[in-house]
MIDOSE-1310 file (N, C-alpha, C; in nm, 2 decimals, decimal comma, always signed):
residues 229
xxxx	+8,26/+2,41/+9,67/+8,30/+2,34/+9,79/+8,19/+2,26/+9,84; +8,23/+2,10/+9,85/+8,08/+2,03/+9,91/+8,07/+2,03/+10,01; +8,01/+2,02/+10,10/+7,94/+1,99/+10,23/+7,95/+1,85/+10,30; +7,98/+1,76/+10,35/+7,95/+1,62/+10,39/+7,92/+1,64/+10,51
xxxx	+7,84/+1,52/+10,56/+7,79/+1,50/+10,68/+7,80/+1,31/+10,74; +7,90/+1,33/+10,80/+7,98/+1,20/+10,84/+8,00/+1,20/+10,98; +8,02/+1,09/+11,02/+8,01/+1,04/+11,16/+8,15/+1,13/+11,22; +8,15/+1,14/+11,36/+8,27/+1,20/+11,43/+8,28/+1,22/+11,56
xxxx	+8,38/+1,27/+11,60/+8,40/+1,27/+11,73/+8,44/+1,38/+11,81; +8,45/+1,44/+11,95/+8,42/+1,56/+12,02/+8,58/+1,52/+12,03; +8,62/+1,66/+12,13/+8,76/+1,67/+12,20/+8,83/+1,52/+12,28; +8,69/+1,49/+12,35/+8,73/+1,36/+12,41/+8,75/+1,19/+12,40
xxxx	+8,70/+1,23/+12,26/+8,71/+1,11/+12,16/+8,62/+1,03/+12,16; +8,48/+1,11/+12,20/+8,36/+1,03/+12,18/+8,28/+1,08/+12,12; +8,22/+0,96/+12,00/+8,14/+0,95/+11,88/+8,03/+1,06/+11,90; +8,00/+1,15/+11,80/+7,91/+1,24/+11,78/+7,78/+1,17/+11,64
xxxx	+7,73/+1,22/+11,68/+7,64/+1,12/+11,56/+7,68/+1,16/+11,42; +7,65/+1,30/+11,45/+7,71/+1,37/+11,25/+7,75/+1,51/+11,30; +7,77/+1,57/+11,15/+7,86/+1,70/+11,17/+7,89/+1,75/+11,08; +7,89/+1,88/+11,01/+7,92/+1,92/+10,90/+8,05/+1,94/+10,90
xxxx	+8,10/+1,92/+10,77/+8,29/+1,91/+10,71/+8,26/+1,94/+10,60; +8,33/+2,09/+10,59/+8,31/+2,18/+10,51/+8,46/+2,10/+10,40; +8,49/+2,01/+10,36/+8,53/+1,96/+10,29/+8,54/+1,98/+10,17; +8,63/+2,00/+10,08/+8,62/+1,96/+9,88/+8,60/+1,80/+9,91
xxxx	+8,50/+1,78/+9,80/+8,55/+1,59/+9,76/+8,70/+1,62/+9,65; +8,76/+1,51/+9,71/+8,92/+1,53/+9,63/+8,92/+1,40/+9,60; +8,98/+1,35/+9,49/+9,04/+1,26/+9,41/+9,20/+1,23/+9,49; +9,24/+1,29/+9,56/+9,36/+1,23/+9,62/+9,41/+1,12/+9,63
xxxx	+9,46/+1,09/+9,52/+9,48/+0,96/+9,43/+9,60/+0,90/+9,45; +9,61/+0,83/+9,29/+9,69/+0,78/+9,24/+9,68/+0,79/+9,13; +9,74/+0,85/+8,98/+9,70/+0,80/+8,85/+9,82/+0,83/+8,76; +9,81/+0,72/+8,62/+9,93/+0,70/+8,61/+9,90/+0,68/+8,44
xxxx	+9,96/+0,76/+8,38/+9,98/+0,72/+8,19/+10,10/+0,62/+8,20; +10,10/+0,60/+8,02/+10,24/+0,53/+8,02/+10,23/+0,49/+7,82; +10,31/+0,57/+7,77/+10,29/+0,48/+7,64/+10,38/+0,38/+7,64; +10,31/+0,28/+7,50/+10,35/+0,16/+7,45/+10,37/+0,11/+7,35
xxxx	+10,43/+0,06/+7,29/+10,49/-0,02/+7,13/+10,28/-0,03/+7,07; +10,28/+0,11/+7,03/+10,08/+0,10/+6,90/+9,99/+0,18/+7,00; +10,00/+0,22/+7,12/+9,87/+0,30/+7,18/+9,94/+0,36/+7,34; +9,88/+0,39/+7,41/+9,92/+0,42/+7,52/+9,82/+0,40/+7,65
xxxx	+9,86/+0,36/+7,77/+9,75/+0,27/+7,87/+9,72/+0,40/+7,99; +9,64/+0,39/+8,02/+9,59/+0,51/+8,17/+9,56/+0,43/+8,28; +9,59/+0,45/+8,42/+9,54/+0,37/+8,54/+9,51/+0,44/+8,66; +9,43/+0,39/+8,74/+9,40/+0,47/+8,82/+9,33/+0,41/+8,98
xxxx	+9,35/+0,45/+9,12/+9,29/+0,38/+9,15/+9,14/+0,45/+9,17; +9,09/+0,40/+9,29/+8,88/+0,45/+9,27/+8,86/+0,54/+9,38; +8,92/+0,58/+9,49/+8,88/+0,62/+9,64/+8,89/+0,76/+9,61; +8,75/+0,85/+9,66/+8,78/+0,99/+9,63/+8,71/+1,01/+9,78
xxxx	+8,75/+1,13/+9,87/+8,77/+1,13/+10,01/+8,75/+1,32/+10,03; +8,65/+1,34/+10,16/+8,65/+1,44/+10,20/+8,72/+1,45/+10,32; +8,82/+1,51/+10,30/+8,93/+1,51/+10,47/+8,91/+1,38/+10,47; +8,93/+1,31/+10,62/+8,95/+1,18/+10,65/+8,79/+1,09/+10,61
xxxx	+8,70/+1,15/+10,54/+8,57/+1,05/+10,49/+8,63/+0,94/+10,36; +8,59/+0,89/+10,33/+8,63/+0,82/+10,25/+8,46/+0,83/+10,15; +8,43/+0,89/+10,10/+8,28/+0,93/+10,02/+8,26/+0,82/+9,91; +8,37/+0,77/+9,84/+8,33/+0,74/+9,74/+8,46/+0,61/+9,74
xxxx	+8,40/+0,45/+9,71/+8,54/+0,38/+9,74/+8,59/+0,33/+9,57; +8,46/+0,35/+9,47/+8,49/+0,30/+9,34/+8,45/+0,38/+9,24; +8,51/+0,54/+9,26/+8,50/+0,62/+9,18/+8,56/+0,63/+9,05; +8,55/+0,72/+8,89/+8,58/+0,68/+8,81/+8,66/+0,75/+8,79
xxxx	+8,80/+0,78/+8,79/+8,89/+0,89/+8,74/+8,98/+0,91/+8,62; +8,92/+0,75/+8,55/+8,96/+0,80/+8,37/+8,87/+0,89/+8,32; +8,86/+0,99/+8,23/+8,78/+1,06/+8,19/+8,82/+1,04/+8,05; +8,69/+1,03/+7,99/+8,68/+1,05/+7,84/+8,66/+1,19/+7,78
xxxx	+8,75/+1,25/+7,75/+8,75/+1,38/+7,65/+8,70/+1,38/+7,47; +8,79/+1,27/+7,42/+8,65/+1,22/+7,27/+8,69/+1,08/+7,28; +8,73/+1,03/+7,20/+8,68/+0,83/+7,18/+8,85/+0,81/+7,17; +8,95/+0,88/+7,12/+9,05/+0,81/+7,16/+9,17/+0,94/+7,25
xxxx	+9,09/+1,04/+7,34/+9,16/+1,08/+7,42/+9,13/+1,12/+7,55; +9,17/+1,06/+7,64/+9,10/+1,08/+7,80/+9,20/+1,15/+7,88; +9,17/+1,19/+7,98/+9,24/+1,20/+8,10/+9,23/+1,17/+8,22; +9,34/+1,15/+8,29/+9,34/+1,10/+8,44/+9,30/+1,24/+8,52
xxxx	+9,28/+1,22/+8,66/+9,20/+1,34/+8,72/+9,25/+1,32/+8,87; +9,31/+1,42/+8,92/+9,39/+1,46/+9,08/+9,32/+1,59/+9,14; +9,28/+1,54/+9,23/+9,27/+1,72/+9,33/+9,15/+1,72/+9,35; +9,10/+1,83/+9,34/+8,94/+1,87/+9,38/+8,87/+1,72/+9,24
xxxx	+8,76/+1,69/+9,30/+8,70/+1,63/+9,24/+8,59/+1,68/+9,12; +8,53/+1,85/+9,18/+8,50/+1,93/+9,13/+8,55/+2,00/+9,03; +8,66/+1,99/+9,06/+8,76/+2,12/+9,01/+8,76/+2,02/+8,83; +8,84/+1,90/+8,82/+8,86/+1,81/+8,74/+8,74/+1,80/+8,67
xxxx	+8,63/+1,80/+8,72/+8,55/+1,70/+8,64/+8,46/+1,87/+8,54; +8,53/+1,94/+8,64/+8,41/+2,08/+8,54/+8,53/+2,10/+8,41; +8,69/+2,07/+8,39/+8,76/+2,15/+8,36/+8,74/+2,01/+8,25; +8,75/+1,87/+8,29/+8,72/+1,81/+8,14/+8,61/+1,82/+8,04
xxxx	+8,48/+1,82/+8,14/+8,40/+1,88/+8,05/+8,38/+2,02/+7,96; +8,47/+2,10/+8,02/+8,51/+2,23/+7,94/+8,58/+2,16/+7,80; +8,69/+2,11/+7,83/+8,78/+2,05/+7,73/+8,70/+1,98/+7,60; +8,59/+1,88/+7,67/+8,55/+1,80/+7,56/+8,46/+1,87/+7,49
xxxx	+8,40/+1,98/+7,57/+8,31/+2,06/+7,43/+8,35/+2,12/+7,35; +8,54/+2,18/+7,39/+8,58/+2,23/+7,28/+8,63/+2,18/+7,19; +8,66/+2,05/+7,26/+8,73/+1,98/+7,14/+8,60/+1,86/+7,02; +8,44/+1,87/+7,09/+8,35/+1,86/+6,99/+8,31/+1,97/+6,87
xxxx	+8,34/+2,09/+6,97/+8,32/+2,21/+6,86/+8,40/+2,20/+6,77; +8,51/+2,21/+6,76/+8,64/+2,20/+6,71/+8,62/+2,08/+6,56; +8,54/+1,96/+6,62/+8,53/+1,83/+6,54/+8,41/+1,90/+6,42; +8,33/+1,93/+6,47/+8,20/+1,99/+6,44/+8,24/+2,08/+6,31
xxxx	+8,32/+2,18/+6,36/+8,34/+2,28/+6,27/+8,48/+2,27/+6,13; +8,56/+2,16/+6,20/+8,66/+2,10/+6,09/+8,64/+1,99/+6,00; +8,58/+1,92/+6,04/+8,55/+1,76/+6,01/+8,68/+1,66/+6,05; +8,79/+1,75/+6,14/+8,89/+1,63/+6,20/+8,90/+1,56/+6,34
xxxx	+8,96/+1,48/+6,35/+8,95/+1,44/+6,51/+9,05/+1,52/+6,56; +9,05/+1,56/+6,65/+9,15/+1,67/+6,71/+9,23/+1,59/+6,76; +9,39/+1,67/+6,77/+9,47/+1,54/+6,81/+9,51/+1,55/+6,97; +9,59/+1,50/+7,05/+9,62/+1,51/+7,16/+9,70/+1,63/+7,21
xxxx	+9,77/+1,68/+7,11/+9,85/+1,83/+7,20/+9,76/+1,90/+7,20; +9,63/+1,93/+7,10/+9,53/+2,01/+7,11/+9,47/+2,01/+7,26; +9,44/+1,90/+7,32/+9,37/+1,86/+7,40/+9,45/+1,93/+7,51; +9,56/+1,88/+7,51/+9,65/+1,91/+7,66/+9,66/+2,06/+7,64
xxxx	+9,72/+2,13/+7,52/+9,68/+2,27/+7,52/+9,58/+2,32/+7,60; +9,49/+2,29/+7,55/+9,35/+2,31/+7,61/+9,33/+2,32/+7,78; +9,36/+2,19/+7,86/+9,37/+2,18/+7,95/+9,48/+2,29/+8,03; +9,60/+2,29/+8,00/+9,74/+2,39/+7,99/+9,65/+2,51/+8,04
xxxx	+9,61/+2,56/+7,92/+9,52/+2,69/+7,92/+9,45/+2,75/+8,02; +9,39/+2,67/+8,03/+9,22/+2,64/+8,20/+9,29/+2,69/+8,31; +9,38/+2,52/+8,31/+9,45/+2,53/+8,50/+9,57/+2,63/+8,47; +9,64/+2,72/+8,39/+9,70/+2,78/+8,42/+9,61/+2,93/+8,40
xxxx	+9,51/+2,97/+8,34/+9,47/+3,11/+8,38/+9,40/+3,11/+8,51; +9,33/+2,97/+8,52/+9,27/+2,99/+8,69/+9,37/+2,92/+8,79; +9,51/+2,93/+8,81/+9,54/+2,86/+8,86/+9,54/+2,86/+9,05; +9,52/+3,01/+9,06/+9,49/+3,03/+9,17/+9,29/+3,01/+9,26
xxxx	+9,26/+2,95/+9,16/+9,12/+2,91/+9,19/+9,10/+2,78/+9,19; +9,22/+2,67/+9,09/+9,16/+2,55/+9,07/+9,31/+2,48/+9,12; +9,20/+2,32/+9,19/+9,32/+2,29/+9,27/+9,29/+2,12/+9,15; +9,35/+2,15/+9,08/+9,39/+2,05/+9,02/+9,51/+1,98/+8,92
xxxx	+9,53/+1,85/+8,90/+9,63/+1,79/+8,86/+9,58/+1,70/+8,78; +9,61/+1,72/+8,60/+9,56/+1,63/+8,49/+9,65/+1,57/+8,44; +9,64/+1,44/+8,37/+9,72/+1,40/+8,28/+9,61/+1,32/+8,13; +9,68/+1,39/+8,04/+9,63/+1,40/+7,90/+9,71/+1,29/+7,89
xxxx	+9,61/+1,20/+7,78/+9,68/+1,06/+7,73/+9,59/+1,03/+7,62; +9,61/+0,96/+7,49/+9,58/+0,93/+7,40/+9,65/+0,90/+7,23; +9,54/+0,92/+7,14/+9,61/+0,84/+7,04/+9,56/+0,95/+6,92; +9,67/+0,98/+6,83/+9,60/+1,02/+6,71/+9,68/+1,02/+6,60
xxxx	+9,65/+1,01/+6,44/+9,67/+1,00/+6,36/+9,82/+1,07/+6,29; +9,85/+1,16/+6,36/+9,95/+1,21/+6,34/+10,08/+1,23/+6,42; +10,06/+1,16/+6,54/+10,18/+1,15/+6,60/+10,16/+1,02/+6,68; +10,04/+0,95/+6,68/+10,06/+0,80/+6,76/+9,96/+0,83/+6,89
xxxx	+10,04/+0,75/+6,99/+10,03/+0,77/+7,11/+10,10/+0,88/+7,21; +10,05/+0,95/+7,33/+10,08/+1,07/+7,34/+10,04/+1,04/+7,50; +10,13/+1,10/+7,59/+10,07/+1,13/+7,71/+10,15/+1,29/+7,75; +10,09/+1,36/+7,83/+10,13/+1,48/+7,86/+10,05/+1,50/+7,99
xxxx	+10,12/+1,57/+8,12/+10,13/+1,60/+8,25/+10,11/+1,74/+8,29; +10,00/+1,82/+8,30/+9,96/+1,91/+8,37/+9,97/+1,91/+8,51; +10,06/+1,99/+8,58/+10,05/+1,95/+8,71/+9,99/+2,07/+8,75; +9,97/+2,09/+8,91/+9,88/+2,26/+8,98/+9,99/+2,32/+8,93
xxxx	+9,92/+2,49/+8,89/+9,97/+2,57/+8,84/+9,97/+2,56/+8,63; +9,95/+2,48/+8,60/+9,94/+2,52/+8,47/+10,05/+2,44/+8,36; +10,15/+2,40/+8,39/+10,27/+2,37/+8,32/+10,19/+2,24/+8,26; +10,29/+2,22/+8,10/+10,25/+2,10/+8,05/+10,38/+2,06/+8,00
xxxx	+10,38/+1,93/+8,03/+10,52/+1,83/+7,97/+10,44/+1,77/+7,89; +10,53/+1,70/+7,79/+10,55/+1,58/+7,71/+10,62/+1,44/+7,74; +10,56/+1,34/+7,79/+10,62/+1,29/+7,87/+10,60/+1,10/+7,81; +10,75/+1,00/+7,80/+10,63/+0,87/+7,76/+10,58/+0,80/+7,89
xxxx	+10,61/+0,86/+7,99/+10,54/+0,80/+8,08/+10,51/+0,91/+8,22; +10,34/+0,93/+8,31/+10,36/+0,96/+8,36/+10,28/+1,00/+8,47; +10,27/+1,00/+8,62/+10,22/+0,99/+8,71/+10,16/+1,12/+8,79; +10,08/+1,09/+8,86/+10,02/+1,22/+8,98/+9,95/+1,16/+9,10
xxxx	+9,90/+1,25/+9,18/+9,84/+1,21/+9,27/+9,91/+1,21/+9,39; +9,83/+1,24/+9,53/+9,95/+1,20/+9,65/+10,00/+1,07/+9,64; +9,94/+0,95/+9,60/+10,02/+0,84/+9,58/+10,17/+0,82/+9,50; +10,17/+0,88/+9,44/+10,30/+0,90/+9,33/+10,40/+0,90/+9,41
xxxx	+10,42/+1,01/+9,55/+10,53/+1,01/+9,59/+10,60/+0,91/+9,69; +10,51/+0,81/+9,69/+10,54/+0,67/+9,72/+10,63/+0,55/+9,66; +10,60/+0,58/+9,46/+10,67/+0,48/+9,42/+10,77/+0,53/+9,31; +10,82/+0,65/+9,36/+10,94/+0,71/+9,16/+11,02/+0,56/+9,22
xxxx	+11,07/+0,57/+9,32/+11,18/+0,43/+9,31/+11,15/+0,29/+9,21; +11,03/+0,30/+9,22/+10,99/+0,16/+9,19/+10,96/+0,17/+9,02; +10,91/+0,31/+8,95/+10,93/+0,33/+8,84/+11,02/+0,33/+8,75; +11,09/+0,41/+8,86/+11,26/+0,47/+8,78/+11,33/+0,35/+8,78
xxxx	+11,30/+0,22/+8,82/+11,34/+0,08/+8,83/+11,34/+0,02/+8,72; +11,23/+0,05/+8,75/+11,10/-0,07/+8,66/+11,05/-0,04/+8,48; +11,03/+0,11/+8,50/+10,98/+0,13/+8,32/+11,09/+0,14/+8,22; +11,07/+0,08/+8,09/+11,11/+0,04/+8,00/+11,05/+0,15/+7,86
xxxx	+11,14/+0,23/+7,79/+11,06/+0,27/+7,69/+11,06/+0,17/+7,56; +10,90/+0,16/+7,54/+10,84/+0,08/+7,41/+10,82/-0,05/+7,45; +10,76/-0,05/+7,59/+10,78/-0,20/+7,63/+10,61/-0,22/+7,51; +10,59/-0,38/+7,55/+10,47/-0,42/+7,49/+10,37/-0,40/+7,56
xxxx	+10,21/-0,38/+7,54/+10,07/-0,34/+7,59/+10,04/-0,43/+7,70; +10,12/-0,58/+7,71/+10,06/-0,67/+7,82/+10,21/-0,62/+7,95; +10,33/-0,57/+7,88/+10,44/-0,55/+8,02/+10,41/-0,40/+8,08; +10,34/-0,31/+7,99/+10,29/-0,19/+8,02/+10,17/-0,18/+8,11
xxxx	+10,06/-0,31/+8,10/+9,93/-0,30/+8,21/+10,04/-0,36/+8,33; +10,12/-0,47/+8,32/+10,17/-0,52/+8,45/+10,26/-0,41/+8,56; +10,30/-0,38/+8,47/+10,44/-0,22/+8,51/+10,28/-0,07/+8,53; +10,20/-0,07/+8,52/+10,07/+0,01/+8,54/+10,02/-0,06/+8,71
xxxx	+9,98/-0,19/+8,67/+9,91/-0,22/+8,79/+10,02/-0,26/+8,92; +10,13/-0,29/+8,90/+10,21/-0,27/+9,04/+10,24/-0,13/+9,06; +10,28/-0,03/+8,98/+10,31/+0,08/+9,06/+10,15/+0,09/+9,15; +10,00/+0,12/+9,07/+9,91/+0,17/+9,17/+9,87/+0,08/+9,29
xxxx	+9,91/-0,08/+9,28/+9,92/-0,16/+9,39/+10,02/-0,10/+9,50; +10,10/-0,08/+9,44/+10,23/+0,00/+9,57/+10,16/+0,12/+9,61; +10,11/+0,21/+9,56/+10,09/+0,33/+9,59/+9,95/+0,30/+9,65; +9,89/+0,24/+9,66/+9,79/+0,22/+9,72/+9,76/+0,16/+9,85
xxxx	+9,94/+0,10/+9,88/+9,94/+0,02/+10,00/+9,96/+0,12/+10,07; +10,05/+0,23/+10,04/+10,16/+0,30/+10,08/+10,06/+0,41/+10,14; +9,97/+0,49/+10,06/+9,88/+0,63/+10,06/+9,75/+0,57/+10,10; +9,72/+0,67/+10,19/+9,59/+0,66/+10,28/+9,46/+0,72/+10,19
xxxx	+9,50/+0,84/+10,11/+9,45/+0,89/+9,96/+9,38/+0,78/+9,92; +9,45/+0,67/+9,87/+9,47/+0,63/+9,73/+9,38/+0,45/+9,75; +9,30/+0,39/+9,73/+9,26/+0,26/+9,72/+9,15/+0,22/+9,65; +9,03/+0,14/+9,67/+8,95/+0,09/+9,64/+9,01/-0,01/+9,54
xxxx	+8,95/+0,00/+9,38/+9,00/-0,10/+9,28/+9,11/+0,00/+9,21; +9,19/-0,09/+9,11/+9,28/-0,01/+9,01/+9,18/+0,01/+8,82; +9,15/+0,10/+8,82/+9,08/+0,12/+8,68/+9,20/+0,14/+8,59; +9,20/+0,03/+8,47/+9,27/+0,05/+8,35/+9,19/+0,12/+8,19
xxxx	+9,29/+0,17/+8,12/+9,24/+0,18/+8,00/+9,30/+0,21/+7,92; +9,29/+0,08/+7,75/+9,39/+0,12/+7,67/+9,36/+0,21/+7,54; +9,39/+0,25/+7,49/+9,32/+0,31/+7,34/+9,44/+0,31/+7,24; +9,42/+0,24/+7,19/+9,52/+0,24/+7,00/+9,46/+0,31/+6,92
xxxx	+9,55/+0,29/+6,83/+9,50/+0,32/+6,71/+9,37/+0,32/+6,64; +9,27/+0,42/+6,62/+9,09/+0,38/+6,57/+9,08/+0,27/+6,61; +9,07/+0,27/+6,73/+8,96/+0,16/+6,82/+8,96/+0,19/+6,94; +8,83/+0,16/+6,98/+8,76/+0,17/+7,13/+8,84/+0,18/+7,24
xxxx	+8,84/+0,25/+7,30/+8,93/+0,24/+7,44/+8,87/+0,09/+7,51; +8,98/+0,04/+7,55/+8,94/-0,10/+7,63/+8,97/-0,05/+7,76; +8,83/-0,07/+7,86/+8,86/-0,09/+7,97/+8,87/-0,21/+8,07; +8,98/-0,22/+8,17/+8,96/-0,31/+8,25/+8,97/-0,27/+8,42
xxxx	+8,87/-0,37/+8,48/+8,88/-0,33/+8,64/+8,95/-0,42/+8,71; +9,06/-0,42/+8,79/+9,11/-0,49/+8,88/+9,07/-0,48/+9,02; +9,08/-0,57/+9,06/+8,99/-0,53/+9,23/+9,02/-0,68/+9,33; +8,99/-0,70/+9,45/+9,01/-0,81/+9,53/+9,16/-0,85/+9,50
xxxx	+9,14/-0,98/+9,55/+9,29/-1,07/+9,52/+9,31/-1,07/+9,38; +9,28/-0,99/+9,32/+9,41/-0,96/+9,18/+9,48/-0,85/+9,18; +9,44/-0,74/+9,30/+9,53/-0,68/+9,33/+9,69/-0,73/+9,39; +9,78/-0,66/+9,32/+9,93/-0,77/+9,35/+9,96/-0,72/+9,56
xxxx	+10,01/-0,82/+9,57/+10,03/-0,73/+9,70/+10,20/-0,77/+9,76; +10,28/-0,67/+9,82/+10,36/-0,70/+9,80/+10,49/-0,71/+9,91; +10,38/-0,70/+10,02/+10,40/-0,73/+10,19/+10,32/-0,82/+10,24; +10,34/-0,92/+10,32/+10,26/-0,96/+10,44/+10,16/-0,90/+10,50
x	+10,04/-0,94/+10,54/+9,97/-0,86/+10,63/+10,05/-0,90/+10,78
C-alpha cells in the first residue's frame, strides 16, 4: 500500500498544505486488446491516481511480458506490475530451458494462476495479448478474481463501462491493422471523456508476426473528441 502526500482540505473546505492518504496507486483506467487480419493491437490510456490525486498523468500500462507478448494492466498499480514481472520470468525460464518462444495461452495461463490463487489479496485486472507461431494473434481477459476468456476483442478498466455501446456498434471481426488502431483510439477517447479514472495520452501497440512490437503515442489535438467543450 503507498503512502502519498498531496495537497487537501479540512471539513470546512479550506486548503491544508499536505496530508497523508493512505492510498494504493491504481491504474484505474482504461485498456483495450483487439485482434486483426496478421497480429493483434493493445491500447491504453496514461493517468494512474491515488483516490482523487492524479500521481502520475503519462504512465505506462502496456507491459511487455517477452518480444511478442504483452499485457494491459487495471487495478492496483502494484499489484499488476509485481504479477507481470512474475509472469515474464517464467516465461524466460520456460525459453531458457526449451529453446521455444512460449506462446500466449501459456502466458494467460500463467497470469489465470497468480490472480486466481491470490485472488483475495490482489486487486487486479489483466489482459493478455499477443502473437505466436502456432495459433497467430491472441488476446485473453483476466478479470478480479482469476477467470480467463478467450476473446477477439477485449476491454477493462473503470473506463470500459462507459463505452460497450460504442463497441458493440463499432467492432468488426478481422477488420484491417489501420481500422483496428482507429476503432482502438475512439473507444479510449470516449472512455476518457466519460471516466474521471481514465486520461492523459492514449498508448498504442502492435505486434505481428516475428517483429518488434510497434509503439505509438497519441496525445493533444490528435486525441478525437467527440463533444463540444
Amino acid at each position: 500500500m503507498a503512502s502519498a502526500t498531496m495537497q487537501g482540505y479540512d471539513q470546512y473546505g479550506a486548503p491544508v498544505s499536505s496530508f497523508q492518504q493512505d492510498e494504493e496507486l491504481s491504474t484505474g483506467t482504461s485498456i483495450i486488446a483487439c485482434a486483426f487480419d496478421g497480429g493483434v493491437m493493445i491500447g491504453a490510456d496514461s493517468r494512474t491516481s491515488a483516490g482523487i490525486y492524479v500521481s502520475n498523468r503519462v504512465s505506462d500500462k502496456l507491459t511487455r511480458i517477452t518480444d511478442n507478448i504483452y499485457c494491459c494492466r487495471s487495478g492496483s498499480a502494484a499489484d499488476t506490475q509485481a504479477i507481470a514481472d512474475i509472469v515474464a520470468y517464467y516465461l524466460d525460464f520456460y525459453k531458457a530451458e526449451t529453446g521455444e518462444e512460449p506462446k500466449v495461452e501459456t502466458a494467460a495461463a500463467i497470469f489465470r494462476e497468480l490472480c486466481y490463487k491470490y485472488r483475495s489479496q490482489l486487486y487486479a485486472g489483466i489482459i493478455v495479448a499477443g502473437w505466436d507461431s502456432v495459433n497467430g494473434g491472441q488476446v485473453y481477459i483476466i478479470p478480479l478474481g482469476g477467470m480467463c476468456l478467450k476473446q477477439n476483442f477485449a476491454m477493462g478498466g473503470s473506463g470500459s463501462t462507459f463505452v460497450y455501446g460504442y463497441t458493440d456498434a463499432n467492432y468488426r471481426d478481422n477488420m484491417s491493422a489501420e481500422e483496428c488502431r482507429q476503432f482502438i483510439i475512439n473507444t479510449l477517447a470516449l472512455a476518457m471523456s466519460r471516466d474521471g479514472s481514465s486520461g492523459g495520452v492514449i498508448r498504442l501497440g502492435t505486434i505481428r508476426g516475428g517483429q518488434p512490437i510497434e509503439r505509438e503515442t497519441v496525445s493533444g489535438g490528435k486525441i478525437p473528441k467527440f463533444a463540444s467543450d
